[in-house]
N, C-alpha and C positions, 0 to 999 in steps of 0.2 A: 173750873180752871181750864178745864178742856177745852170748853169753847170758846174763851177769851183768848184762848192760841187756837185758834181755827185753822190758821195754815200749819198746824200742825198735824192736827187730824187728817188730814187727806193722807197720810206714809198710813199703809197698812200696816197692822200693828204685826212684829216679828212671829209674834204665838201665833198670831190667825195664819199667816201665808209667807213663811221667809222670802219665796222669791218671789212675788209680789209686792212682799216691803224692799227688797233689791230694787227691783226698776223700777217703782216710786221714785224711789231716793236717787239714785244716779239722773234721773230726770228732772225731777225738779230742783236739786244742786246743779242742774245745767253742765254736769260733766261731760256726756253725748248727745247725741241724735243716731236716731236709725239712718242709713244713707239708702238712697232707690236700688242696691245692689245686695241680692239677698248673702245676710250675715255679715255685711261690713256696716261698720258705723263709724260717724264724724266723732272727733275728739272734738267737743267745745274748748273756749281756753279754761276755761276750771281743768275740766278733763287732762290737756295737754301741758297744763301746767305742773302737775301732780306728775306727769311722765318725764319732763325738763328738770327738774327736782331730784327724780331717780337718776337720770342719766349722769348729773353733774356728779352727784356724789358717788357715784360708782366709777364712773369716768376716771376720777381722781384717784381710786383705790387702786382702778388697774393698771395704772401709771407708775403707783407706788410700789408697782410689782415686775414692772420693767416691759409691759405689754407697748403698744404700739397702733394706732387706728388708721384703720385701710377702708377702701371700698373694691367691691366685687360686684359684677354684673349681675342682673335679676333672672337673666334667661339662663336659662344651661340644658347645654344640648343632650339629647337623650341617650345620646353613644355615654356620656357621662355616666350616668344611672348605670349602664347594662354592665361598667366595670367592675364593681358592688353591689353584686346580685342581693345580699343581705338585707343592703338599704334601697335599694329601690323596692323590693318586696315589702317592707316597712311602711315607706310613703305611698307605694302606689293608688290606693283607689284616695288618696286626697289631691292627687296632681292635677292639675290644671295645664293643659298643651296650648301651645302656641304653634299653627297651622298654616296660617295664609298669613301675608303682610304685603302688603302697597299692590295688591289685588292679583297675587301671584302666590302660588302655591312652595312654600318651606320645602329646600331638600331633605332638611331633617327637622324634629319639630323639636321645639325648645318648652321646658319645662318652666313654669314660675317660679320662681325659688320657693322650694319649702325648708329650704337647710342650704349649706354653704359647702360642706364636705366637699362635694365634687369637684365645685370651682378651687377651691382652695388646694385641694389636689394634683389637679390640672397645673395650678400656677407655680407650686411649691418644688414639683418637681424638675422646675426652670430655671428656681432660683436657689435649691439645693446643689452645692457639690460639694463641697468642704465637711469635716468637722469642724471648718473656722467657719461658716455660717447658723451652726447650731449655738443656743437654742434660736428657733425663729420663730416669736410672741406675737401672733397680731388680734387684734379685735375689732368689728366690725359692728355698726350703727345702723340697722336696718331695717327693714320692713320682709314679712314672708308672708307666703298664701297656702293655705293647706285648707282645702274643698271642704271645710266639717257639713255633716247631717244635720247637725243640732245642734246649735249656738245660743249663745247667754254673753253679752257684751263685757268685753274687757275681759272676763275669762277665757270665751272659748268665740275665734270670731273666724272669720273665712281669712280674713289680711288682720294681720297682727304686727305691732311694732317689737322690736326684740334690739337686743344684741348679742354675739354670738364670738367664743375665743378658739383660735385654730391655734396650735402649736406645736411645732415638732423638734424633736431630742435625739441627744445620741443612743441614751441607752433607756430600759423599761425605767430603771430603778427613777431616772429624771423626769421622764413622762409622769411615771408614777406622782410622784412628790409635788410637780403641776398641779395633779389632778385635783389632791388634794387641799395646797393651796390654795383653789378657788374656789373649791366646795367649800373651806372656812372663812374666804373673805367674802361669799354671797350668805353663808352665816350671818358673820360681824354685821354685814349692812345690813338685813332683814332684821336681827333684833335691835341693835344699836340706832337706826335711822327708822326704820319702819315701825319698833316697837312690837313686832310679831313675834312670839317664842317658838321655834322648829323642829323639829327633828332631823338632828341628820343621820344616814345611812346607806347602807349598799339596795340599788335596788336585784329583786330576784328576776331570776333569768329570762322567762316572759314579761319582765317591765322595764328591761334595758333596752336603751336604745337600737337601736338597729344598725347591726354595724359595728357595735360595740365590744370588747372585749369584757369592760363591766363600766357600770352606771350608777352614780351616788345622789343622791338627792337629798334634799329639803324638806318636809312637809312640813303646813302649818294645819290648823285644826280653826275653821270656822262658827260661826255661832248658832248654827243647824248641826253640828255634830262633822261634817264631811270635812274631807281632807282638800286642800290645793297643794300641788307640787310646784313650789316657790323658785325652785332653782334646780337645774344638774350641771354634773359636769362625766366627762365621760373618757375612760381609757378606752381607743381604739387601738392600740396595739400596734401591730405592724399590717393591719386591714387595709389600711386605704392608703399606704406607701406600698405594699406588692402593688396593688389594682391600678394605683396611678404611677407606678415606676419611681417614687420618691429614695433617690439612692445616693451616700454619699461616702467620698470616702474617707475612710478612718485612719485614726493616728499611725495605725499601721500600714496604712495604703491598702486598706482593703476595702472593696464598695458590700456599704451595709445600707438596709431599709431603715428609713424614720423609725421611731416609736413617735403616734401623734398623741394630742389629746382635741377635745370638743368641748365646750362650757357656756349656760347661755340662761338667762332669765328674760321676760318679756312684762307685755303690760299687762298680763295677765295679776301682775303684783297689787296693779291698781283696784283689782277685784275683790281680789286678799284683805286688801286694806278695809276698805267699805266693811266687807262681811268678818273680820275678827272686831274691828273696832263699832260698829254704827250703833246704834240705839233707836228704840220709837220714837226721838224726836230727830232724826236724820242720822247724817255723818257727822263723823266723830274722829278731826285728822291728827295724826301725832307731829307737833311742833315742828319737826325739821325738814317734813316732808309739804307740810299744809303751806296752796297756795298765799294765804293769807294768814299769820302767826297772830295778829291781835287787830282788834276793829274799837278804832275809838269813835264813844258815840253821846256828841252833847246831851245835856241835860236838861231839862228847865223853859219855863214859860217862851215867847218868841221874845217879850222886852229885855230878856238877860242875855240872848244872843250875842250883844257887844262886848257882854266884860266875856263870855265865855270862852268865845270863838277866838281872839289875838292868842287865848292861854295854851289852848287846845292844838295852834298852829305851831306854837311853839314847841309841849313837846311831844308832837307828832315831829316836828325836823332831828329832835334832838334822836327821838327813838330811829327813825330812818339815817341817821351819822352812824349810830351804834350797829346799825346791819339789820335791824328787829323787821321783818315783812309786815308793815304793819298800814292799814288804811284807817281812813276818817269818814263815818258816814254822817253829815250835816243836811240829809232833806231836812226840808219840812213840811212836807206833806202827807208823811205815813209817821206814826207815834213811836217813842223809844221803845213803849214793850213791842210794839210790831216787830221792831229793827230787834230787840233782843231775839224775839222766835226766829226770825230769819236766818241769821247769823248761828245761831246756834243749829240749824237744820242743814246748813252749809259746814258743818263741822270746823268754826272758826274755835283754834283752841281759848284763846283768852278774849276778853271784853274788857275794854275801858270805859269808865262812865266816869267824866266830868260835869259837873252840873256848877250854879252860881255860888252857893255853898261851898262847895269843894275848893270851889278857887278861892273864896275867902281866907279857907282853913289853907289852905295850902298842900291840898288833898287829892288822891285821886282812887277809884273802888276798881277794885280789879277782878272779874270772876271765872272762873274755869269750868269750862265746858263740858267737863266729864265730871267732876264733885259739884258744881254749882257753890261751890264756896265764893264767902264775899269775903275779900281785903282789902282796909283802908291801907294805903301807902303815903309816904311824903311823895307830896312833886318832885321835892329837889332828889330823893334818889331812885325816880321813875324806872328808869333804863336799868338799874340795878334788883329793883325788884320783879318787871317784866322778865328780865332773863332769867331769874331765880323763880319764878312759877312758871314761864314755859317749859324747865329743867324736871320741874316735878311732877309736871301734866307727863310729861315723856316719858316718866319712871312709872307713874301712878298706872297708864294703859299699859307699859308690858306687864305689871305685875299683874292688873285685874287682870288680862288676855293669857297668863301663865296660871293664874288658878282657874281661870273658867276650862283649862287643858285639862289640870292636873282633877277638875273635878269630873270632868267625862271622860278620862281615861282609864279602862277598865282593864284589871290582868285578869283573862279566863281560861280556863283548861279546855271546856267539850266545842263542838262546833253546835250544839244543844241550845248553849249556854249562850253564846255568839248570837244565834237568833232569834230567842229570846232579849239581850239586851238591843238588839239592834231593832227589834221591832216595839218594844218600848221605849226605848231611851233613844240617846244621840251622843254620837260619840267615836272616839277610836277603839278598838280592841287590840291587845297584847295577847301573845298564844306563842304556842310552840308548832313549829313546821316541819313533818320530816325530809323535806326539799323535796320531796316530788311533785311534779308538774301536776299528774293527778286530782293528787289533793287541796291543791292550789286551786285547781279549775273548779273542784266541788265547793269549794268557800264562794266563791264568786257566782256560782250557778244558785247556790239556794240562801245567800244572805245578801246579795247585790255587793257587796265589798270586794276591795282588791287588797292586794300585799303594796303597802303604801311604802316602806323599804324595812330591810333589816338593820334596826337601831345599834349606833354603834355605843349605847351608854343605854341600854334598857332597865325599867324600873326592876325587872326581875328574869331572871333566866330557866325558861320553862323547858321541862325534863320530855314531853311527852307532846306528840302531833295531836292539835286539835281535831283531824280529822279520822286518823287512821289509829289512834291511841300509838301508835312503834314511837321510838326514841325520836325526839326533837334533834334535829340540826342545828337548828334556828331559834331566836327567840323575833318575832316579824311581827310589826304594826301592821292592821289591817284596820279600815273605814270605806266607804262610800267615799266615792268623790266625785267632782267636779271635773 
């Protein structure tokens, strides 16, 4: 069978070399290309369509939440930085300067965005003065650069597409409640539209942002065992309203500082997606997300092409009325099972197979991409059963991607224990932390893992530091990551 799908064989198979079977697959689904500038890559439209996708549906969540989209310039001057000593310390060895321009030397050098904070800062504090201008919700659509060492496309890239929520409050408690807010609607969308199940939690003090008063994230758990941090969002306090002078004044007439927040997911999700969902026969896209939801694909000798193809056109229109993303591929130069392996490597959730048969009966074979289940359906209520198996292809992958979590997630006591499983197995660890920096750093020095956050729903709450045995603070995911 293997070799009758040959263009399947060529995706290293996940056992032998997971990131090997990554950029296979992102390559030959024509999602990127490398671009001539080390660590940035082209979005092909697979690629960028999968990011259009994200955007719209998130677009509309934070709308639903009363945010508002801006644009902010890419440079930002370096006096910027030095007002937030914190967070320029943070980004610094990723920044990129900007020196000379139209062949004259910068009075001051300008930074490429790696973050928005500053600018947002800067603006806010101009367009602050009231308690009648609070809250002020904005979100921005952008692009950022941050100099990485070591890049792996779509996760970790020199220029990265993103977006990012600035907002500032009257008081902690509304900041607060922000903050939270978005950490539960980059929740909803990541399992609801993405199909990824996460974790959410506080991250510890060493994996909060810089800048931050505190940092909550996401993690999701890939099919190598490692973590991706899917989403944060961040209370910055009254940080970067001292630094930028953000001051307004209050019901009482008295001038107080912002409380802001930060929030921001990237295409990093597109990474995510690939490695919790793909398989050794490619990608493997969840319905609401996939550039392509169903690919109909005639059937039958080239003399039945006539009665086929009028049926085929038909309801391909009827399914394209109903909203269904859906294509028709009618070569005839490369054979149905080719176009099956394809398609399926392409992470196309559903296949339509109409063949001369089918239209006699009044039939049409529907198969899912993730069970490879086949179901006869009536023509007449096509559109009705499309959308009732794209519904369960979407259920089917967060389940399977919620037990493949829950079966590599491990509760341990020692840090013994820890690297032992870590060097057999794959996966997250569960443990107890007694919040010291310390012992933190010892987990990451002798097992390669970080504290991925402190789960705010953890499977179990552990009494005792896996490092140092003294009482637990914490109960803290910790994995490898990405």
């Amino acid at each position: 069978m293997a070799k009758e799908k040959g263009f399947v064989t060529e995706i290293t198979p996940q056992s032998e070399d997971f990131s090997r079977w990554y950029i296979d697959v992102i390559k030959k689904a024509e999602l990127m290309d490398y671009s001539p500038v080390r660590g940035c890559i082209v979005f092909r439209p697979e690629g960028y369509e999968l990011w259009e996708n994200i955007q719209r549906d998130l677009d509309r969540r934070f709308k639903e939440t009363g945010h508002r989209n801006a644009y902010f310039p890419m440079f930002i001057p370096e006096s910027f930085f030095q007002k937030e000593k914190e967070h320029v310390e943070g980004f610094n060895p990723e920044l990129p300067w900007v020196t000379e321009a139209a062949g004259e030397k910068l009075e001051e050098r300008l930074a490429v965005r790696p973050t928005s904070e500053t600018m947002f800062g800067h603006m806010y504090a101009k367009w602050i003065q009231s308690y009648r201008d609070l809250p002020l919700l904005i979100n921005q659509w952008a692009n950022v650069v941050r100099w990485e060492k070591r890049t792996l496309p779509f996760l970790r890239t020199s220029e990265f597409l993103w977006q990012e929520g600035h907002t500032a409050h009257e008081t902690e408690q509304e900041a607060r409640e922000e903050t939270m807010r978005m950490l539960n609607v980059y929740r909803d969308f990541v399992q609801d539209f993405l199909a990824i199940p996460v974790i959410m939690g506080q991250k510890t003090p060493s994996e909060k942002f810089a800048g931050a008063v505190d940092t909550y994230s996401i993690e999701a758990m890939m099919k190598d065992g490692r973590a991706v941090q899917a989403g944060t969002s961040h209370y910055l306090g009254t940080n970067f309203a001292v630094a930028f002078d953000i001051k307004f004044l209050d019901r009482e007439n008295q001038l107080q500082f912002c409380h802001t927040t930060s929030w921001g997911v990237s295409t990093r999700l597109i990474g995510a997606l690939i490695m919790v969902h793909g398989d050794d026969r490619g990608l493997a896209l969840p319905p609401k997300v996939a550039p392509t939801q169903a690919i109909m694909i005639p059937i039958g000798p080239p003399k039945t092409r006539d009665v086929v193809m009028p049926r085929v056109d038909e309801l391909f229109a009827q399914l394209k009325q109903a909203g269904v993303r859906v294509r028709v591929d009618d070569r005839s130069d490369v054979s149905p099972g080719w176009k099956f392996n394809e398609y399926e490597m392409r992470g196309v959730p559903l296949r339509i197979e109409i063949g001369p048969r089918d239209c006699e009966n009044g039939q049409a074979v529907l198969v899912s991409r993730i069970t490879g289940e086949k179901r006869v359906v009536q023509q007449a209520n096509l559109v009705e059963e499309v959308e009732r198996m794209l519904e369960e292809i979407h259920n089917d992958m967060f389940e399977r991607a919620k037990q493949f979590r829950e079966d590599n997630f491990k509760s341990l006591d020692t840090l013994d224990e820890m690297k032992a499983f870590l060097e057999n197995k794959r996966g997250f660890v569960e443990a107890g932390w007694c919040g010291s920096a310390a012992c933190e750093k010892t987990v990451k020095e002798e097992t390669g893992a970080t504290s991925r956050n402190i789960p705010f729903e953890p499977a179990s709450h552990k009494s005792t530091c896996l490092v140092c045995g003294e009482k637990a603070e914490h109960t803290v995911a910790f994995a490898r990551a990405y």
